[in-house]
Steps between C-alpha positions, in 0.01 A plus 500: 500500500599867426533754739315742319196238480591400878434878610176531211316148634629656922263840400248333389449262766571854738271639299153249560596484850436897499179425304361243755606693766312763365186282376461411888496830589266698315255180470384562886436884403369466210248280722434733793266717328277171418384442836476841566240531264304186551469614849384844381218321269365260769447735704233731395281760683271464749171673545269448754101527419316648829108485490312830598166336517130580683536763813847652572503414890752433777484149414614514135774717672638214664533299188628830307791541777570178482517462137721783448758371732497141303552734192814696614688213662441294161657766328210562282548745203146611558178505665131535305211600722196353328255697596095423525323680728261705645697701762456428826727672833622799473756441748636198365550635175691734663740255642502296180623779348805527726584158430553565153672805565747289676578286291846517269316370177227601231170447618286451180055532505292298311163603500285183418160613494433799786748673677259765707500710828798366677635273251470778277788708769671146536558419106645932466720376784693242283805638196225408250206388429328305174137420446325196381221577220157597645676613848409807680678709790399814726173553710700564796304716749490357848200410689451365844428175601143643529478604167521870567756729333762627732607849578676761331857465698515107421363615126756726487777269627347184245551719214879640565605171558415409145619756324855459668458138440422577139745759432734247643450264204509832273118479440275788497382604853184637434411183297534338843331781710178483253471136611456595860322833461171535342502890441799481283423497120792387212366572136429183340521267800259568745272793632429661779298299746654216434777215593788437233543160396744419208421163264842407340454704186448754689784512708763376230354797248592763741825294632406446831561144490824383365319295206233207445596151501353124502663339770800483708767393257398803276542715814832312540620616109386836554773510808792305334401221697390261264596105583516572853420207756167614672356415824169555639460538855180415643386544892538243726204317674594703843457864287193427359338377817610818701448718189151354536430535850601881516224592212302768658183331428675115699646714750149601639330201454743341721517765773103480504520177556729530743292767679192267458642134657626791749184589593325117465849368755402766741064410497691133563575340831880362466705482169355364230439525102431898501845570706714266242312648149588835678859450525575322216303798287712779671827280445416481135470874496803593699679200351469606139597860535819385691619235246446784229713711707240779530468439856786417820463369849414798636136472377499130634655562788251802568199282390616191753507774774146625424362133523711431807374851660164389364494152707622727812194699459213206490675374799462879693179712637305743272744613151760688584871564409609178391181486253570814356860446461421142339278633221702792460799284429312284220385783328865636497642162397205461209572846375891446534453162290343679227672566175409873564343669839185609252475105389538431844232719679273465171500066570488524872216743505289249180569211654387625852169612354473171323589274800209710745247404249606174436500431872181690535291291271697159599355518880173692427388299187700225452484374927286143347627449167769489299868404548519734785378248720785255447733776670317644767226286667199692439234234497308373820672143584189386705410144571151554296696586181669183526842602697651379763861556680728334750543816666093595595536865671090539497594455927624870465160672391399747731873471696675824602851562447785793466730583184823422482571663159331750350236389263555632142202335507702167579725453776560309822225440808572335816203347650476268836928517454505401170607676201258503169570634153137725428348767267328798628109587456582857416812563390796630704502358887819663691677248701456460871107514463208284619312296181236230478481259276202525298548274176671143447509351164739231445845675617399797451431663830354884520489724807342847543584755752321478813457806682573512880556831701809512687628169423865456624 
């Protein structure tokens, strides 16, 4: 072999080292970026769908706070507020609104069929919104829960909050003022007199919506969100039962109840049926408006310390502090419980009114018939309708004895040294005084006052 071709065939061999060398270098970086990507692709936004349907109320707050903090720590893109509604709490549209205001991303409305009164305020709240076709939003003047129209200072304060929620989302304020007050007039839209309510046409014509669209995905183009993973959150068993139980219209059915079985446990010797429908109707109440968060333990503590002070009362001469103090402290706690102290004195004074009737015509009308009987034993248990009873207290007709308890009109007798569980004649018999026994039917054993002068 040459030398020359000894150093040619030494370079060459130099040379594909170098090129291997080189090969296994730029291979793994020429590769880098291809993971890098795939990753990218896989993962694609998320976007989650949050349902603004029937009455805005504390108890769709729950589930709205809830859902918004599922949405940031997923590291969602987005968040869509579909919105359905009729209004409902002032109040709690309020708060909603500070959710959303809180939170780092775009909150996007979709109004899917009616977005009115406070749903209207909620949907300007969002960084958007988009209707469905055949959608409408406004009509939101407040009323009470009576049905009256409020004063001029909440007017007043209804209407600035949304214009500045408007002109927030760059919308026209007094587009948004027309829908709350009836005097104001806009050319075109609506006259004086009357409520503004946008359809979609409407409201995309004079660019107070951000557009029309179909469904969600086309909401999702519109936004450069297109492909986007979505996820609909939906309340959990727990929020719709409390949502339920703090409706105005639940809320004082079950505190007339709970007045009523009140009233029945009290006409009762004992504990019975009336004292356990009672509490379990006020725990509904006072349970659902503390798992929505609307209420604390301060209102249950106060209401356990009205009952207690109650109880200290029936045991006590006459009605004095501790009875005063006891219903003053339910009232309090009812009223504290309350999604607002109007809602609160509104169903406490309704479901008062209903529970004195009710309890009027159940012992005045109802005494011989009826269900009514199977709480509080109304009917004569004699041995010619066909009773009879281990315990036969007929021996006591005509027997004297003194009060142990006041009798509200039941309470506790003690007669020849033993103690009975009675019902007054007429009504309210302080304790310490002389009855007779003038009725036995069954168990049932009723005393009336006898007067004695200067009895000791």
């Amino acid at each position: 072999m040459k030398t020359g071709q000894f150093y040619v065939e030494r370079d060459d061999i130099l040379l594909k080292r170098i090129f291997k060398i080189f090969i296994l270098l730029i291979i793994p970086i020429l590769l880098l970026p291809a993971p890098f990507s795939l990753h990218l692709e896989a993962e694609s936004a998320t976007v989650y769908i949050i349902p603004v349907k029937g009455q805005i109320e504390p108890g769709w707050l729950l589930f709205l706070k809830r859902s918004l903090k599922e949405a940031r720590e997923s590291g969602a893109q987005a968040v869509i507020l579909e919105v359905d509604t009729p209004g409902g709490f002032i109040d709690t549209a309020q708060e909603a609104k500070k959710l959303l205001d809180e939170l780092t991303i775009p909150v996007y409305g979709l109004v899917n069929n009616d977005a009115l009164s406070a749903g209207a305020y909620l949907t300007l709240a969002t960084d958007g919104f988009y209707m469905t076709p055949g959608s409408t939003i406004g009509a939101a003047e407040p009323v009470l829960l009576t049905g009256k129209e409020v004063d001029e200072k909440i007017l007043s304060f209804w209407e600035a909050e949304m214009r500045s929620t408007a002109e927030k989302q760059g919308k026209d304020p007094l587009i948004a003022a027309a829908m709350v007050r009836r005097p104001l007039a806009i050319e075109g839209l609506v006259r004086e007199g009357e409520l503004l309510t946008l359809t979609t046409v409407q409201a995309e014509k004079i660019s107070f919506s951000d557009g029309t669209v179909n469904s969600v995905e086309e909401l999702l183009d519109k936004v450069n969100l297109s492909g986007s993973n979505i996820i609909y959150s939906s309340a959990t068993f727990w929020e719709r039962l409390s949502g339920w139980l703090i409706n105005p219209i639940i809320a004082t059915i079950l505190l007339m109840m709970g007045f009523f079985f009140m009233v029945v446990e009290i006409m009762t010797p004992g504990f019975g049926v009336g004292g356990l429908l009672s509490l379990i109707a006020f725990g509904l109440y006072f349970g659902g408006h503390f798992l929505t968060g609307v209420s604390g333990w301060p209102a249950i503590f106060l209401f356990g310390l009205g009952i207690i002070l109650l109880l200290i009362e029936a045991f006590i001469p006459g009605f004095g502090i501790f009875g005063i103090s006891g219903l003053i402290a339910v009232i309090i706690s009812i009223v504290l419980a309350a999604s607002s102290t109007t809602s609160g004195i509104y169903t406490l004074l309704v479901s008062l009114f209903v529970a004195a009737i009710a309890s009027f015509i159940a012992f005045k009308y109802l005494q011989r018939k009826g269900a009514l009987k199977r709480i509080v034993l109304l009917e004569s248990a004699t041995r010619e309708a066909g009773f009879s009873s281990s315990a036969d207290y007929t021996y006591l007709l005509g027997k004297e004895g003194k009060t142990v308890t006041p009798l509200r009109p039941s309470g506790m007798v003690e007669i020849e040294g033993k103690r009975y569980d009675t019902i007054s004649e007429s009504g309210y018999i302080d304790s310490g005084e002389m009855v007779e026994v003038g009725k036995v039917e069954g168990y049932r054993i009723v005393v009336r006052k006898k007067d004695i002068i200067n009895y000791k």
